[in-house]
N, C-alpha and C positions, 0 to 999 in steps of 0.2 A: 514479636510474634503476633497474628491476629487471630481478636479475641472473636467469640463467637459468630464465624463468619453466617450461621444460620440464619442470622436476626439482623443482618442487613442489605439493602435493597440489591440489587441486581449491579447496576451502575457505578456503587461503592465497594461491590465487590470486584468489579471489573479494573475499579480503580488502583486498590489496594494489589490486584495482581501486575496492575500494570508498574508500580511502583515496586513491585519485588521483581520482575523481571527486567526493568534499566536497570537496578541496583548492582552494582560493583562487589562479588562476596569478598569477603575478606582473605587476605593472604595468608595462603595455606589452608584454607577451609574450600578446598573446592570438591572434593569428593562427595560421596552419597548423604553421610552426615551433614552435611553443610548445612545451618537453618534456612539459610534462602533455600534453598530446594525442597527443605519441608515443608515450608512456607507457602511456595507455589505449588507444591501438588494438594497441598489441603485446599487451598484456593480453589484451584481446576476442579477437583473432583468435589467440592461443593457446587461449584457450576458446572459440572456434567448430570451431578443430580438433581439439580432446577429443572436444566432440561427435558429428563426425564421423567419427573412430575408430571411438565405440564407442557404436554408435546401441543395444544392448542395454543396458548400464548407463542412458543419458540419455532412455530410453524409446519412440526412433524404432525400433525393430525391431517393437515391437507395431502400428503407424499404418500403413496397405496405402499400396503406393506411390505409386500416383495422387497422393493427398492429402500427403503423406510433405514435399516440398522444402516449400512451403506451411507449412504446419503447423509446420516445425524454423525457419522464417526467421519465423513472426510470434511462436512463442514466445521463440525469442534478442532478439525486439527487448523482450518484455516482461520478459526479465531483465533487460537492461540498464537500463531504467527502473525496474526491483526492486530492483535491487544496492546504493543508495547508504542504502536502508531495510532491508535485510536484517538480522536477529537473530541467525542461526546455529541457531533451532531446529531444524529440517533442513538435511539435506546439500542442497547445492547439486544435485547430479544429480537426488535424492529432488524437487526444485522444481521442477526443468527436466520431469520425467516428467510429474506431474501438471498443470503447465501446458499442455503438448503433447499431452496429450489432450485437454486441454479445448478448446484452437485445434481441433482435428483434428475433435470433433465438431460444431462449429460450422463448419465447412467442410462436413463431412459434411450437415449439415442443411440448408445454402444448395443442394446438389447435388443433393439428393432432392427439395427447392422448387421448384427451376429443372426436373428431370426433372421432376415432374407438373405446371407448367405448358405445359412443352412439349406432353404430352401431352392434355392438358384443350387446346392450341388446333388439336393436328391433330383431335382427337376433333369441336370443336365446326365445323371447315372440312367433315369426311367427314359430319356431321348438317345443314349449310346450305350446301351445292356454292353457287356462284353460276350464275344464269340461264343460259341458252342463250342468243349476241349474235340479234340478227334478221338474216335470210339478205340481201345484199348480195352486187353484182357483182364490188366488192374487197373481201373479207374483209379484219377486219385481222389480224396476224398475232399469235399466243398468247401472254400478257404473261409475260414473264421474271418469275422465282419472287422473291419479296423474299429477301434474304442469310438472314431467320431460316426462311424455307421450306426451304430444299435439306436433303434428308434426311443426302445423301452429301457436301454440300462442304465447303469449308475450316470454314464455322462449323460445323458438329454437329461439327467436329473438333478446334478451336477449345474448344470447350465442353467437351469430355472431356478434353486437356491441361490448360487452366484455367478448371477450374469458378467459380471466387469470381468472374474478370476476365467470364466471359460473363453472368454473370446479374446484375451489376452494368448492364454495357451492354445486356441483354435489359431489363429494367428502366427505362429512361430510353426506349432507342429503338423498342423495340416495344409495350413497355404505358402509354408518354407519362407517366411518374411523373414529379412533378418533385422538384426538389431535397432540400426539406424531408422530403417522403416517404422519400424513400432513403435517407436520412440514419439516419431513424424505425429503418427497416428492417433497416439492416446497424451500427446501432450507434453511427454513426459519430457523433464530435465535434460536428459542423458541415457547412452543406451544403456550402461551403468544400474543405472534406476531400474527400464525393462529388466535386466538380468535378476536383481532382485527382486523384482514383482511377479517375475518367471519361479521364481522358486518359493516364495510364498504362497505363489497359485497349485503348483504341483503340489507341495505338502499339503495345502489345504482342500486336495483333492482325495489325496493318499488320505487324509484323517474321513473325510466325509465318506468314502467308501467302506471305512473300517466301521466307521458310526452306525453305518444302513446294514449290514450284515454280508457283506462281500466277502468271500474267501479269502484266507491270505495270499494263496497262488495267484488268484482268480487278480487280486488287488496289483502286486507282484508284477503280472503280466501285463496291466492297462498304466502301470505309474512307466515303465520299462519303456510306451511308445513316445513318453515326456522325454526322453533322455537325450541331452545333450549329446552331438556329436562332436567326437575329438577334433580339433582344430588341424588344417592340411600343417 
């Protein structure tokens, strides 16, 4: 087991995880109990709290905040899948910095996509108003705005908290992309992948509306235009 991972440097703790992560656990110890696996998360979550410390060393003081948790959570997950190849040519922090810029502007670029689409479809609604209805004795009454219309609500709000989770779901449910495309789009593995980053986004749309003080109906109604359609 390792002994007080606090009180040693960066580099030997990187090491020490790198050497419980090739290790082979032992037969029949693969389950949650297993000591390599407590092993490695003491490890980890002693280096995720470095990082945290000292966002100037591991290069989160330069990344603006918005984009900041994002950016430090997809580059920790890219060290962990680095660590077990790692050389030592660079300092471990030295790795973490330049990867976390690179996460950060690719955040940053999905946010300025997502803003000029936004902007390109209010632009092309205030260039094509829809008709005038024809005068009747019961008018009907004015169609409630779709969730990606409200300037002010929970989603333009949504969308500024988490830019990657809304243009993901702007993407699917507004501009009808399907799978493979998005996949194209954001990178990803497999459309596999989209489908679960599709429903990690909706819940975590569903919970942020609940967090702000949004009705349940109200809530109910805007998760409702996320919904998957049944397959022909």
């Amino acid at each position: 087991m390792t002994n007080r991972p606090a009180f040693i440097s960066d580099e030997e703790l990187v090491k020490q995880l790198q050497a419980v992560m090739r290790a082979t656990p032992p037969e029949g110890l693969n389950g949650p109990d297993d000591d390599h696996v407590r092993e490695a998360r003491t490890l980890a979550e002693e280096l995720a709290e470095r990082i945290h410390r000292e966002p100037t060393t591991w290069g989160l003081a330069s990344v603006p905040a918005e984009f900041r948790d994002d950016a430090a959570n997809d580059a920790f997950t890219a060290l962990l899948f680095a660590i077990p190849e790692m050389r030592g040519r660079q300092s471990v922090s030295e790795w973490f910095s330049v990867t976390v810029e690179s996460k950060f502007r690719r955040l940053w670029s999905l946010a300025e996509r997502q803003k000029a689409e936004r902007e390109r479809l209010v632009s092309e609604a205030a260039a094509n108003p829809k008709p005038a209805a024809l005068d009747s004795s019961a008018p009907e009454p004015p169609a409630k705005p779709s969730l990606f219309e409200e300037p002010d609500g929970a989603w333009a709000r949504f969308e500024v908290a988490f830019p990657r989770d809304a243009f993901a779901l702007r993407l699917r449910y507004l501009l009808k992309r399907d799978l493979e495309e998005i996949a194209i789009m954001l990178d990803a593995p497999s459309a596999r992948a989209i489908t679960m980053r599709l429903d990690r986004a909706r819940d975590r749309f569903q919970m942020y509306c609940e967090q702000v003080g949004v009705g349940r109906r109200d809530v109910a109604a805007m998760v409702a235009q996320l919904a998957e359609e049944p397959a022909p």
